[in-house]
PyMOL Python script that loads the backbone (N, CA, C, O; Angstrom):
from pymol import cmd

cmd.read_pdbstr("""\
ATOM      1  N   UNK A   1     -14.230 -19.123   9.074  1.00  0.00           N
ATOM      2  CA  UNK A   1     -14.824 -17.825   8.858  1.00  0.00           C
ATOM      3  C   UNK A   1     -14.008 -17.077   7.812  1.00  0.00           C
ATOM      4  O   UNK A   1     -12.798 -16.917   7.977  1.00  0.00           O
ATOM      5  N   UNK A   2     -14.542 -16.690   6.913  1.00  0.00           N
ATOM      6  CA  UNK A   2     -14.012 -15.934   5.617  1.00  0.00           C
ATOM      7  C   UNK A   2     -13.565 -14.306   6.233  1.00  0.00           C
ATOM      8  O   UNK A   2     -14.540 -13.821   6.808  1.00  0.00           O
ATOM      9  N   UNK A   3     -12.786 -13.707   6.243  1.00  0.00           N
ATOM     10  CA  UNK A   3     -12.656 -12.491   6.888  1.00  0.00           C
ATOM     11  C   UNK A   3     -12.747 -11.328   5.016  1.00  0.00           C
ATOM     12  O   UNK A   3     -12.148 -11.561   3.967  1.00  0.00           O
ATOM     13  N   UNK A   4     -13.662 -10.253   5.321  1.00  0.00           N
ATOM     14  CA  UNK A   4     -14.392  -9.925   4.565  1.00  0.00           C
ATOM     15  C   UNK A   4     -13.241  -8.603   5.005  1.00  0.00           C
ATOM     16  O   UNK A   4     -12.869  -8.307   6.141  1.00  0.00           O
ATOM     17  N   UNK A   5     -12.844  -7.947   3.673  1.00  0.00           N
ATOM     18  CA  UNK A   5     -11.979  -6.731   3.386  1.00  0.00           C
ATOM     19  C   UNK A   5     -13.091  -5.539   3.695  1.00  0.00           C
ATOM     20  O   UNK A   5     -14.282  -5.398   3.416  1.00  0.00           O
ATOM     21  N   UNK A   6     -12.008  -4.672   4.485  1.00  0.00           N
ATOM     22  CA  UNK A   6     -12.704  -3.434   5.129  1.00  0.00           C
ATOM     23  C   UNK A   6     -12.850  -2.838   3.656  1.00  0.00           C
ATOM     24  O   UNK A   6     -12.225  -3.393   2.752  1.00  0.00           O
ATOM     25  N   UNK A   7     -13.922  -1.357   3.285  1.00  0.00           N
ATOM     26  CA  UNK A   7     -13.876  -0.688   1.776  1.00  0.00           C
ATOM     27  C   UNK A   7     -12.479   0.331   1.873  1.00  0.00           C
ATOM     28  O   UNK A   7     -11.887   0.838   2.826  1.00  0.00           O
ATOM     29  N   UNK A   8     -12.339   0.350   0.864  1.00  0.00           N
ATOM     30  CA  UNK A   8     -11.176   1.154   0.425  1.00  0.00           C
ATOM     31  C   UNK A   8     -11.308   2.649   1.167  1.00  0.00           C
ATOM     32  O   UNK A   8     -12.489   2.961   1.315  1.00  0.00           O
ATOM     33  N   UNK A   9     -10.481   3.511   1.601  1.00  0.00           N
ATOM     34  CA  UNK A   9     -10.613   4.167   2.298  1.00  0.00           C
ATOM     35  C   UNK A   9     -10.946   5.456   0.906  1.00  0.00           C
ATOM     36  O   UNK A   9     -10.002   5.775   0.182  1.00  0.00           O
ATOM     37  N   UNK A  10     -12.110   5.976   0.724  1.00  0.00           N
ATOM     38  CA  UNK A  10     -12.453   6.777  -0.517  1.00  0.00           C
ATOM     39  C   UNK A  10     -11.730   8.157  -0.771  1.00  0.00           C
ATOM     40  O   UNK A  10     -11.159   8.697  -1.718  1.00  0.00           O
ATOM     41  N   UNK A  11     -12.104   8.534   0.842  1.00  0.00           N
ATOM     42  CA  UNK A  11     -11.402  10.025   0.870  1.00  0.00           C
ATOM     43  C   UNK A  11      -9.797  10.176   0.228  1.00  0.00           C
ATOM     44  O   UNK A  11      -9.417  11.166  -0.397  1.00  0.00           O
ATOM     45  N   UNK A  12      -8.870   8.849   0.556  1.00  0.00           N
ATOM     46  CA  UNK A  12      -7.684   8.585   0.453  1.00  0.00           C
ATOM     47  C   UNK A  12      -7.287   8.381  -1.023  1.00  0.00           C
ATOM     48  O   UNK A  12      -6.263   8.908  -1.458  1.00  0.00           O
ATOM     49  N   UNK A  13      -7.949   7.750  -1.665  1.00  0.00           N
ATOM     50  CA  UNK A  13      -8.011   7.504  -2.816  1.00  0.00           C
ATOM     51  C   UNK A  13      -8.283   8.583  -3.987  1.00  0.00           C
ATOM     52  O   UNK A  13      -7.673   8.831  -5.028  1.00  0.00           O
ATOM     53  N   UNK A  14      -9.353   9.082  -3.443  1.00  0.00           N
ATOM     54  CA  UNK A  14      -9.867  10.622  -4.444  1.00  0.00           C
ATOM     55  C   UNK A  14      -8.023  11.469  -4.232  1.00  0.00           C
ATOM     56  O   UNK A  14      -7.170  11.711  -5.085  1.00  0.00           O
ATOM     57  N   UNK A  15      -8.033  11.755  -2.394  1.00  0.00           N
ATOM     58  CA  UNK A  15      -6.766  12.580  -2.529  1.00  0.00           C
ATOM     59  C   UNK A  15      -5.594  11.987  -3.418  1.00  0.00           C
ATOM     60  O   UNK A  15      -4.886  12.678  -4.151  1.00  0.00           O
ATOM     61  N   UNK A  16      -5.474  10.509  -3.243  1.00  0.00           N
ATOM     62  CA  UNK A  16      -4.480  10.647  -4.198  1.00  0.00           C
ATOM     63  C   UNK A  16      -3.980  10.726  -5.683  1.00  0.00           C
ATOM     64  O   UNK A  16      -2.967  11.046  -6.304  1.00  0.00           O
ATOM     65  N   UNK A  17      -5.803  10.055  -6.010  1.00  0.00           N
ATOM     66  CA  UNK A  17      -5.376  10.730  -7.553  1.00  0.00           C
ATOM     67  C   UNK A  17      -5.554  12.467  -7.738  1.00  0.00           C
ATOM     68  O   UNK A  17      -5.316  12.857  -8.881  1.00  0.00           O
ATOM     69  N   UNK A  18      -5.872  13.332  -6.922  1.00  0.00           N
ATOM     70  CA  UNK A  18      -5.890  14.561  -7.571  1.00  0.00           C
ATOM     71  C   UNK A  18      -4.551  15.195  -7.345  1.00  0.00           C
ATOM     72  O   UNK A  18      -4.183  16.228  -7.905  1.00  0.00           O
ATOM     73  N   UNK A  19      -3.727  14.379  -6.331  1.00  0.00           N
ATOM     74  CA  UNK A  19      -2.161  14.758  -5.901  1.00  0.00           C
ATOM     75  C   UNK A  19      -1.532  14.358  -7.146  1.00  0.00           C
ATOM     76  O   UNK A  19      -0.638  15.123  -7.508  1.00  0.00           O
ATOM     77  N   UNK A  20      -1.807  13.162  -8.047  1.00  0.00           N
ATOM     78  CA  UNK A  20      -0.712  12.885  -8.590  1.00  0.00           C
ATOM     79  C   UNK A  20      -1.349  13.494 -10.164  1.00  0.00           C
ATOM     80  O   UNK A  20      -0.590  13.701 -11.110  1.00  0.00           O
ATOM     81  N   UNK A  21      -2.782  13.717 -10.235  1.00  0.00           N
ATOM     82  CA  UNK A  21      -2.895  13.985 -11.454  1.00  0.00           C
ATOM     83  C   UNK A  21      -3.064  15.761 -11.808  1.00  0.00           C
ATOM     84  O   UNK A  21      -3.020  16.193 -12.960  1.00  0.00           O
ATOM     85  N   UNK A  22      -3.224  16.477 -10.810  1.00  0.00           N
ATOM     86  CA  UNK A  22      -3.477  17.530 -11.154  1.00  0.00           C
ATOM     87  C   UNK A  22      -2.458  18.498 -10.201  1.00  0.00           C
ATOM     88  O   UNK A  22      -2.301  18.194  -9.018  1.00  0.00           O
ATOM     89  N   UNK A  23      -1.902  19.458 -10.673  1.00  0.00           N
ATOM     90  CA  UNK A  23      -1.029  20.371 -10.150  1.00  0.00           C
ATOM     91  C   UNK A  23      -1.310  21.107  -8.152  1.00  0.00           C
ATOM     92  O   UNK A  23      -1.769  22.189  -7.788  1.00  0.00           O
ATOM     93  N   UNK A  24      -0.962  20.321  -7.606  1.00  0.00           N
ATOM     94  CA  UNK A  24      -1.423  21.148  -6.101  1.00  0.00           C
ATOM     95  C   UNK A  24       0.216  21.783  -5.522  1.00  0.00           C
ATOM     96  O   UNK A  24       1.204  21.097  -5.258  1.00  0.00           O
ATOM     97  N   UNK A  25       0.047  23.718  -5.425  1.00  0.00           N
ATOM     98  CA  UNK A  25       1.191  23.459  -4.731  1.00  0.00           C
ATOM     99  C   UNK A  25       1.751  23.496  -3.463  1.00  0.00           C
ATOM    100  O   UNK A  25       2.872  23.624  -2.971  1.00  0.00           O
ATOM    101  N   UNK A  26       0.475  23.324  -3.052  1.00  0.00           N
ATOM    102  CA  UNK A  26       1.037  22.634  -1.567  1.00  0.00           C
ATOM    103  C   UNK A  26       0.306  21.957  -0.832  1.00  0.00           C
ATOM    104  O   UNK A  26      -0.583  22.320  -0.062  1.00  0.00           O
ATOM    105  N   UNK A  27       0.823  20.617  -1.160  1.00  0.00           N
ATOM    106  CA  UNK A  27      -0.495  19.272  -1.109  1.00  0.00           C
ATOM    107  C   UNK A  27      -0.784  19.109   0.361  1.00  0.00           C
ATOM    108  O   UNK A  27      -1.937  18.812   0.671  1.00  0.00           O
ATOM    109  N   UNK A  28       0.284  19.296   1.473  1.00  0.00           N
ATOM    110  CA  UNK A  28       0.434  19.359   2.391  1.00  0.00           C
ATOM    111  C   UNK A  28      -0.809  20.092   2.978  1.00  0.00           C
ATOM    112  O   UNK A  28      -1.316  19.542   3.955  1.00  0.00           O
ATOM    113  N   UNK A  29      -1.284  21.052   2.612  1.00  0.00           N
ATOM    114  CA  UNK A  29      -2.181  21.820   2.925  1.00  0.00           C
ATOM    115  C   UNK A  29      -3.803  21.865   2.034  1.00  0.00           C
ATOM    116  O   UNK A  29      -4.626  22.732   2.330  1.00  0.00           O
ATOM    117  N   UNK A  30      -4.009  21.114   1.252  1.00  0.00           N
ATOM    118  CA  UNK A  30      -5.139  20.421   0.815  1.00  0.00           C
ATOM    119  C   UNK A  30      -6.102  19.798   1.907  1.00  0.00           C
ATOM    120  O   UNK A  30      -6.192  18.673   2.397  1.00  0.00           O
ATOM    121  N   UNK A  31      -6.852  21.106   2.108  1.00  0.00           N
ATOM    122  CA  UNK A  31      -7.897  19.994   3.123  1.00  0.00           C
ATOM    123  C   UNK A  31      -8.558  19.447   2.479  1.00  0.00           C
ATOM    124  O   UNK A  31      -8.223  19.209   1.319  1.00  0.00           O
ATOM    125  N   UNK A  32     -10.094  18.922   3.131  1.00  0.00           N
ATOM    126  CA  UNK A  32     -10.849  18.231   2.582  1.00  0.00           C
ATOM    127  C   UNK A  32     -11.881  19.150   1.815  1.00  0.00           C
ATOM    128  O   UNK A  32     -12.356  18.910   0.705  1.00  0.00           O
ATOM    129  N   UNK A  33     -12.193  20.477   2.779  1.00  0.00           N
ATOM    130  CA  UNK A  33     -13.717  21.095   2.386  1.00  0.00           C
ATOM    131  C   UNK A  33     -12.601  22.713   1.086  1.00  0.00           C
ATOM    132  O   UNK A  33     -13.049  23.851   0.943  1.00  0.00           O
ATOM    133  N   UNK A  34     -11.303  22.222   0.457  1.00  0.00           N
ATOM    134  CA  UNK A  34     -10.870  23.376  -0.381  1.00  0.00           C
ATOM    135  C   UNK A  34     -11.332  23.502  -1.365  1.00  0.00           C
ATOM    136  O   UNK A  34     -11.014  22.476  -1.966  1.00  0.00           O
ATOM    137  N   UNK A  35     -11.891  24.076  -1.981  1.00  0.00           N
ATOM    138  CA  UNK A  35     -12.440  24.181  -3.702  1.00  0.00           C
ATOM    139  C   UNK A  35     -11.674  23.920  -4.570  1.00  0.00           C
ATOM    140  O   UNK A  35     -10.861  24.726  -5.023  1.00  0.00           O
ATOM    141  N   UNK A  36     -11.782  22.999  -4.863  1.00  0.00           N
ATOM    142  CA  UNK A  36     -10.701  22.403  -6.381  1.00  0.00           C
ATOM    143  C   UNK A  36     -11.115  23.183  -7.674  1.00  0.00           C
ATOM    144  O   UNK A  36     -10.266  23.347  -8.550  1.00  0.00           O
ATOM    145  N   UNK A  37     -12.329  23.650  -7.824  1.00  0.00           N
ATOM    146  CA  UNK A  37     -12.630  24.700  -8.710  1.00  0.00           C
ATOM    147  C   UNK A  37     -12.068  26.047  -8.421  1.00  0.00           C
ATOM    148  O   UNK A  37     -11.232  26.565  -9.161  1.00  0.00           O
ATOM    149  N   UNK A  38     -12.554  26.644  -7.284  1.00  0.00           N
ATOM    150  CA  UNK A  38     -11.909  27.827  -7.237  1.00  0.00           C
ATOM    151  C   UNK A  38     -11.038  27.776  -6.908  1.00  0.00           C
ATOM    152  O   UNK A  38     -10.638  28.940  -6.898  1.00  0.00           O
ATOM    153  N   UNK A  39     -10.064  26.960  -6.449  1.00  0.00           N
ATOM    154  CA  UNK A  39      -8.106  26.800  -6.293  1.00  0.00           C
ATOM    155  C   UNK A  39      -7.938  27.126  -7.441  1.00  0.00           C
ATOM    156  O   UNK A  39      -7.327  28.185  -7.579  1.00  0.00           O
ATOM    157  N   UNK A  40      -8.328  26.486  -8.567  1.00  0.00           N
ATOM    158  CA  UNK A  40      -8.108  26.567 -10.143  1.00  0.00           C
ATOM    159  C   UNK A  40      -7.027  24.936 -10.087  1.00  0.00           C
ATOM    160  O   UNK A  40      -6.313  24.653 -11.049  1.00  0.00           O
ATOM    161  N   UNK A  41      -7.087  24.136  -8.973  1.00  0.00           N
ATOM    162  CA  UNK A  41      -6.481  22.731  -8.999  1.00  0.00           C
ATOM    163  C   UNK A  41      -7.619  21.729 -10.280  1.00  0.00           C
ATOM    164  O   UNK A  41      -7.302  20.576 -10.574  1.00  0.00           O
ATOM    165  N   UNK A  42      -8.235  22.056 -10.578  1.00  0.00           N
ATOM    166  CA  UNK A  42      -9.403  21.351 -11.129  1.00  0.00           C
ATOM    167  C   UNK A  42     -10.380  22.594 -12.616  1.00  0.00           C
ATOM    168  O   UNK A  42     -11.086  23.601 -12.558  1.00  0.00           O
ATOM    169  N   UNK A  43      -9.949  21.897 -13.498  1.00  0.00           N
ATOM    170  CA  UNK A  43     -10.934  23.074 -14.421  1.00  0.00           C
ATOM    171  C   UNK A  43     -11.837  22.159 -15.548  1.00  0.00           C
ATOM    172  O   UNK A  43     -11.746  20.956 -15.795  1.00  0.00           O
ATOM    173  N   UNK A  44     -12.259  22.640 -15.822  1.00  0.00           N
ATOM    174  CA  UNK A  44     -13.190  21.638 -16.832  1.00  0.00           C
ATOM    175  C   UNK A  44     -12.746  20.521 -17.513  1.00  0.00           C
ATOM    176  O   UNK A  44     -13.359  19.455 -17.467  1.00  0.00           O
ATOM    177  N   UNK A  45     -11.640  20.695 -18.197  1.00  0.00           N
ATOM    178  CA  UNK A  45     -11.038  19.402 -18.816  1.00  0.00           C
ATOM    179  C   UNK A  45     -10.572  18.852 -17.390  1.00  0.00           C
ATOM    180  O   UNK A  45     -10.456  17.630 -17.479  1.00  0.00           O
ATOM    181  N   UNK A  46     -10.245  19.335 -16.037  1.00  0.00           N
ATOM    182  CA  UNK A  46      -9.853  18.189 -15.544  1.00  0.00           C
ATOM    183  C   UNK A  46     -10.939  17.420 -14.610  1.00  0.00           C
ATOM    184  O   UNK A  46     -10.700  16.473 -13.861  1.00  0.00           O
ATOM    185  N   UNK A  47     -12.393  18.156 -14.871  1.00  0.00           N
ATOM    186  CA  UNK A  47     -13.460  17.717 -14.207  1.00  0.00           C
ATOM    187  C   UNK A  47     -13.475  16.525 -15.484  1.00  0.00           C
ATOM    188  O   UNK A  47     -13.626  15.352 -15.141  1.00  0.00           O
ATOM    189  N   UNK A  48     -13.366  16.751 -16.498  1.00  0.00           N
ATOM    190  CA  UNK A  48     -13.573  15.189 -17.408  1.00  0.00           C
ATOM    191  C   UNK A  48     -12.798  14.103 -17.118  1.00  0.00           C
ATOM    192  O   UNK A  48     -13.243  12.978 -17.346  1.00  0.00           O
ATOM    193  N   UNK A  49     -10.803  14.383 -16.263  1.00  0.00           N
ATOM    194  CA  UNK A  49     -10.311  12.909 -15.945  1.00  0.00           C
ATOM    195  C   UNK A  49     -11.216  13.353 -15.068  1.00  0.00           C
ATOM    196  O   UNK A  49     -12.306  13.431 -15.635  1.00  0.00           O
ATOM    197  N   UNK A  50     -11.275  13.696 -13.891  1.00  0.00           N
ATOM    198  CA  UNK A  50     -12.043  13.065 -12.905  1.00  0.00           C
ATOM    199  C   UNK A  50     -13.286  12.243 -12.960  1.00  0.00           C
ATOM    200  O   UNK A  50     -13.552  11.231 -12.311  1.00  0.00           O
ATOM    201  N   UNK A  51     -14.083  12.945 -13.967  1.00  0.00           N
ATOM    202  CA  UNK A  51     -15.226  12.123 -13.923  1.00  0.00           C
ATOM    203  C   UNK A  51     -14.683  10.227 -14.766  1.00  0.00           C
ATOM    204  O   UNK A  51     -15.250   9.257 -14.262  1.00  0.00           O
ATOM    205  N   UNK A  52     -14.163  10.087 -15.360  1.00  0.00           N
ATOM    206  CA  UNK A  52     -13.214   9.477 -16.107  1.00  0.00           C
ATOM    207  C   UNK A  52     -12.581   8.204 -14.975  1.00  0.00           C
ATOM    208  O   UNK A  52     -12.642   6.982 -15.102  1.00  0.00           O
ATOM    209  N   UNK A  53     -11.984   9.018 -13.879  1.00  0.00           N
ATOM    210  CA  UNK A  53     -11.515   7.919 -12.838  1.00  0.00           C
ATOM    211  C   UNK A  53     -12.658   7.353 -11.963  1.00  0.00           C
ATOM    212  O   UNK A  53     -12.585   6.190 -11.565  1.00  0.00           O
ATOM    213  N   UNK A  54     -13.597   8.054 -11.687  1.00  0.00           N
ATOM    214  CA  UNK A  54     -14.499   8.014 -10.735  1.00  0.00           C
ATOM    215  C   UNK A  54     -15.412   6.393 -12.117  1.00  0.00           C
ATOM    216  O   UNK A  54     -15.752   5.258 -11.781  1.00  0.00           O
ATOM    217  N   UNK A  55     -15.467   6.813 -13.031  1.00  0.00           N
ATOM    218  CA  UNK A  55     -16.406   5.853 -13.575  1.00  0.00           C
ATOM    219  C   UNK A  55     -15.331   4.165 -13.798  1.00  0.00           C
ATOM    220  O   UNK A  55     -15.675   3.021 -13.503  1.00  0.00           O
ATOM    221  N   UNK A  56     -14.235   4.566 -14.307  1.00  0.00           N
ATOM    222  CA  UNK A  56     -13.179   3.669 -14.746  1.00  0.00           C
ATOM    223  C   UNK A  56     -12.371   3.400 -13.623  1.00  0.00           C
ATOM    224  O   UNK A  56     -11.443   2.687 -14.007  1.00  0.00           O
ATOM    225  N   UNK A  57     -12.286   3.630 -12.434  1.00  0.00           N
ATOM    226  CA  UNK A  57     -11.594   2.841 -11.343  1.00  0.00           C
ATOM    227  C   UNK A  57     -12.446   2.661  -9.933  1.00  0.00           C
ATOM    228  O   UNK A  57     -12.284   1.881  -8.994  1.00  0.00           O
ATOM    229  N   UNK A  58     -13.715   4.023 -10.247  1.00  0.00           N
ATOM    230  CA  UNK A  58     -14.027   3.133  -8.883  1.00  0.00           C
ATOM    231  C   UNK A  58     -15.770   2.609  -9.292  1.00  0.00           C
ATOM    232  O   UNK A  58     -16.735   2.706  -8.534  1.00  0.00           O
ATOM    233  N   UNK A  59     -15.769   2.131 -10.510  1.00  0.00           N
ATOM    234  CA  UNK A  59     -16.904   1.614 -11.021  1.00  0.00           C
ATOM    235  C   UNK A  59     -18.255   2.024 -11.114  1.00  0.00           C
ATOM    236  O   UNK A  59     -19.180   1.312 -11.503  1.00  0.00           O
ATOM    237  N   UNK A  60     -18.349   3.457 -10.661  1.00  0.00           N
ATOM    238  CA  UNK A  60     -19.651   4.525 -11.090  1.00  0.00           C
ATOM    239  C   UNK A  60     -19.982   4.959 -12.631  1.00  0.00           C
ATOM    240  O   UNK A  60     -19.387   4.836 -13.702  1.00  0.00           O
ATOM    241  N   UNK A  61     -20.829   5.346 -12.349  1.00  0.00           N
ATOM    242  CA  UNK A  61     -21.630   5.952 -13.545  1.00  0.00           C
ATOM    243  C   UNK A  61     -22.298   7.239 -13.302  1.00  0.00           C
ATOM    244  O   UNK A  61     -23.364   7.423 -12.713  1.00  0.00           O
ATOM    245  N   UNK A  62     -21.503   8.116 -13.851  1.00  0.00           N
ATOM    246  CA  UNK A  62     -21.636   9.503 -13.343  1.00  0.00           C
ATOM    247  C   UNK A  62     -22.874  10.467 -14.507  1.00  0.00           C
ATOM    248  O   UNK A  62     -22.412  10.808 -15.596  1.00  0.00           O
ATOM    249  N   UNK A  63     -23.717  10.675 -14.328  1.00  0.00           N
ATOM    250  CA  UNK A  63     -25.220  11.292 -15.517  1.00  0.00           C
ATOM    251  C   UNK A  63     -24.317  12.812 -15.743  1.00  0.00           C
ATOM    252  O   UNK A  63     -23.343  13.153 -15.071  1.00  0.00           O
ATOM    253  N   UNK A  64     -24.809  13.419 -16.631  1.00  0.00           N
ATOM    254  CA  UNK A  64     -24.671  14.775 -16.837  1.00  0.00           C
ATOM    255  C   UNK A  64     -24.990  15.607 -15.743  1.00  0.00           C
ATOM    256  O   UNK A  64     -24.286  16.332 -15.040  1.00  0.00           O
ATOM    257  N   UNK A  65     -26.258  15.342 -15.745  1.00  0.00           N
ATOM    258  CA  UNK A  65     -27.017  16.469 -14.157  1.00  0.00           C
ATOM    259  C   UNK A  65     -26.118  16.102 -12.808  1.00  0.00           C
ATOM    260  O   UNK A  65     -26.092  16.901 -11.872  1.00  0.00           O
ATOM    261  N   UNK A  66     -25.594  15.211 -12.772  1.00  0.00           N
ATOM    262  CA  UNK A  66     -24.536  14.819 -11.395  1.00  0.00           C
ATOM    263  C   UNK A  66     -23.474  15.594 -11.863  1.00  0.00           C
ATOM    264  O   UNK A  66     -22.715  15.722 -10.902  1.00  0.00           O
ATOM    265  N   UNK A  67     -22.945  16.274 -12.991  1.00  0.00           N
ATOM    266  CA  UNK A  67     -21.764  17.543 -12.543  1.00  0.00           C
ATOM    267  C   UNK A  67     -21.575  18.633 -12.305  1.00  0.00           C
ATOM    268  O   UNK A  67     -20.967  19.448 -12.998  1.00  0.00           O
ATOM    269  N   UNK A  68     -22.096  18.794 -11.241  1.00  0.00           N
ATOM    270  CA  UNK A  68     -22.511  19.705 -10.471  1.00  0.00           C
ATOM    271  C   UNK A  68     -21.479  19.883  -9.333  1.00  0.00           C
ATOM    272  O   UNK A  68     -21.033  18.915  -8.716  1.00  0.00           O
ATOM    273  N   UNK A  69     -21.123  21.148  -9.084  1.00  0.00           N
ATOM    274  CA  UNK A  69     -20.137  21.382  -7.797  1.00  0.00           C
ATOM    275  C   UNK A  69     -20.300  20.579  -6.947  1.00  0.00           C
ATOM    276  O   UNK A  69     -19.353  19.836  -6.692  1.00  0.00           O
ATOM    277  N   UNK A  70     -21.504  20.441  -6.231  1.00  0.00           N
ATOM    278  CA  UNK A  70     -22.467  20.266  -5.036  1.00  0.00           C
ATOM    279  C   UNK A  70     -21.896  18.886  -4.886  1.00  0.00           C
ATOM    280  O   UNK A  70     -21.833  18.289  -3.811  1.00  0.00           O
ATOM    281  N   UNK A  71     -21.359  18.281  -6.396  1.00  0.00           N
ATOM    282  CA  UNK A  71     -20.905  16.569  -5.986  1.00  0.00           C
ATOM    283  C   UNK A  71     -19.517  16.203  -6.609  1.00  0.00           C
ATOM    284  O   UNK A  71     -19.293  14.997  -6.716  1.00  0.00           O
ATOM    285  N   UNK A  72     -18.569  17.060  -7.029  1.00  0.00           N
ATOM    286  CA  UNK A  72     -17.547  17.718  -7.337  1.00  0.00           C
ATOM    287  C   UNK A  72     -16.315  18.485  -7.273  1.00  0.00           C
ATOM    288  O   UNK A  72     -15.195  18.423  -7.779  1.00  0.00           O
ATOM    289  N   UNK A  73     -17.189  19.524  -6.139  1.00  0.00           N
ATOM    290  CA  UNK A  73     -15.661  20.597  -5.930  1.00  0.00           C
ATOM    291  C   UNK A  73     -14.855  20.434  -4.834  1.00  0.00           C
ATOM    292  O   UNK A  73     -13.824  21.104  -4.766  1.00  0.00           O
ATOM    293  N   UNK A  74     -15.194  19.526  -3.810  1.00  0.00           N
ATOM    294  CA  UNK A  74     -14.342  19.250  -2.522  1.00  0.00           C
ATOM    295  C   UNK A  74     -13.616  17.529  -2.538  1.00  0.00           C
ATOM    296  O   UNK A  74     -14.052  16.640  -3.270  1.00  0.00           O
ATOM    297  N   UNK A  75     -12.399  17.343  -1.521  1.00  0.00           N
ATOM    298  CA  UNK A  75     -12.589  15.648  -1.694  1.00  0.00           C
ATOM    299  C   UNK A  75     -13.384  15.204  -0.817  1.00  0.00           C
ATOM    300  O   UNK A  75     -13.367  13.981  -0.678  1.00  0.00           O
ATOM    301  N   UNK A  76     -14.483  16.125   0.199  1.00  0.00           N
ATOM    302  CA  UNK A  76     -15.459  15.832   1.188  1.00  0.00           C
ATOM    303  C   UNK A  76     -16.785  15.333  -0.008  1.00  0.00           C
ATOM    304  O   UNK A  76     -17.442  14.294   0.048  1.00  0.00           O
ATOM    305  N   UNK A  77     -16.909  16.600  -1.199  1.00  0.00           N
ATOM    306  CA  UNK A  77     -18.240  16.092  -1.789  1.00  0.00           C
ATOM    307  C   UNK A  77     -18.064  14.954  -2.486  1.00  0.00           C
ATOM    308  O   UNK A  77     -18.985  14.141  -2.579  1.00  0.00           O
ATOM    309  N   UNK A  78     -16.870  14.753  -3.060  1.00  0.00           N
ATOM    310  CA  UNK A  78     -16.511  13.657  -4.384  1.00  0.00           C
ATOM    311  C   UNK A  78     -16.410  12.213  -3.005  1.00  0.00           C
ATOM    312  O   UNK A  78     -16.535  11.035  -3.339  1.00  0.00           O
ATOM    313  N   UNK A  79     -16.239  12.519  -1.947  1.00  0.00           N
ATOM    314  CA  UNK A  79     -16.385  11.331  -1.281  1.00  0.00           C
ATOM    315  C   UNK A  79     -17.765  10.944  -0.779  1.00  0.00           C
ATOM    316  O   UNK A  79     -18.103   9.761  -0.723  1.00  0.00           O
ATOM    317  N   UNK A  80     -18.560  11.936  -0.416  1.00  0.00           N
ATOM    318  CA  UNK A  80     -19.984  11.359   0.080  1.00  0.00           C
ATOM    319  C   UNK A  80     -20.444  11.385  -1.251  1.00  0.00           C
ATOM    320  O   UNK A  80     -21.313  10.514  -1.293  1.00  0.00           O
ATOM    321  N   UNK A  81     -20.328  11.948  -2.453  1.00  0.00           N
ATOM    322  CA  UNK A  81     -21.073  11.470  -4.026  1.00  0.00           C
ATOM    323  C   UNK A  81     -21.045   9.918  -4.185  1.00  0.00           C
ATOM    324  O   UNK A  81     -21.972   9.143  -4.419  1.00  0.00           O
ATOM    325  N   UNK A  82     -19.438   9.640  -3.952  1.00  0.00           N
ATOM    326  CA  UNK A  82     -19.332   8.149  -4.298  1.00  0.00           C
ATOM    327  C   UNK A  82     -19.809   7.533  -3.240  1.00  0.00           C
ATOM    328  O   UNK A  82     -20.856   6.962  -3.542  1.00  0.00           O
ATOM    329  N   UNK A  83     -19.656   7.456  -2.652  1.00  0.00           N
ATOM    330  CA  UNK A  83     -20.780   6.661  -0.802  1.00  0.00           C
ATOM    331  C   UNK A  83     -22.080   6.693  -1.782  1.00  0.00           C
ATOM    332  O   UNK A  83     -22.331   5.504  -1.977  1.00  0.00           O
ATOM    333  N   UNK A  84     -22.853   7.338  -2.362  1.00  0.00           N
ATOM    334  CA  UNK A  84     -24.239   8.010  -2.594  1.00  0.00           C
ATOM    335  C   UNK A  84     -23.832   6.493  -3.284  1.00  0.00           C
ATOM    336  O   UNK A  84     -23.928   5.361  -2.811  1.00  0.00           O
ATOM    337  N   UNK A  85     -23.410   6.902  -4.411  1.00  0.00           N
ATOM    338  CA  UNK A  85     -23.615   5.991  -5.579  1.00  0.00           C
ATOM    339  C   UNK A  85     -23.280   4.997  -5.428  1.00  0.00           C
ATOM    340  O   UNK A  85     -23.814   4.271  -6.267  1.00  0.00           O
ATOM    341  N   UNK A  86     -22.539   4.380  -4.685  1.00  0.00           N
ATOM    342  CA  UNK A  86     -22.121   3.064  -4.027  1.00  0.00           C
ATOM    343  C   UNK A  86     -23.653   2.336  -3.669  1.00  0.00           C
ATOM    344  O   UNK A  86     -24.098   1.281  -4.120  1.00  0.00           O
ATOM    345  N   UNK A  87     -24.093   3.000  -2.992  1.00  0.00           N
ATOM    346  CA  UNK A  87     -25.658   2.455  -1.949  1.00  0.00           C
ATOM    347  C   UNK A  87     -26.836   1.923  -3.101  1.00  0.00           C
ATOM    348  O   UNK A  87     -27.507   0.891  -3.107  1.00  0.00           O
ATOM    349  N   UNK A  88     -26.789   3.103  -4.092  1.00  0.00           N
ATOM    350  CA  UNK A  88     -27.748   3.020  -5.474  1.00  0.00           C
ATOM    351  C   UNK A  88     -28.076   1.364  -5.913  1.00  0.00           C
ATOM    352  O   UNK A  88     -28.765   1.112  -6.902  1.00  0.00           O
TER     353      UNK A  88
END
""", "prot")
cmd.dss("prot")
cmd.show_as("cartoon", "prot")
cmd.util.cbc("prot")
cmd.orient("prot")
């Protein structure tokens, strides 16, 4: 029997690239549902790495009309976005 790898844990992954790529100061306290827009942890140029990692490491393809808060401003939405697009 081939034992088949559980998926990468997403939520974990989003948190850690926005820990190491974007200024949080107090990561410790980063929930899931915080606004990375309105923290000001996240601003337009850094919605471009993000969109950037999301296409180049976890193999999506992110449209214009998908940058939208709604799939964007939390690591709750950027994790059920990628679930979304995973299924596609």
């Amino acid at each position: 029997m081939i034992a088949v790898a559980p998926p990468p844990d997403v939520r974990a992954t989003l948190r850690h690239f926005i820990l190491d790529n974007f200024y949080v100061a107090n990561a410790a306290s980063l929930s899931d549902e915080a606004s990375l827009l309105d923290s000001g942890i996240i601003d337009s140029t850094g919605v471009l790495e993000l969109v950037g990692f999301l296409e180049h490491d976890l193999g999506l393809t992110v449209a214009d009309a998908e940058l939208v808060p709604e799939n964007l401003d939390t690591i709750s939405r950027l994790a059920a976005f990628v679930d979304r697009k995973r299924r596609v």
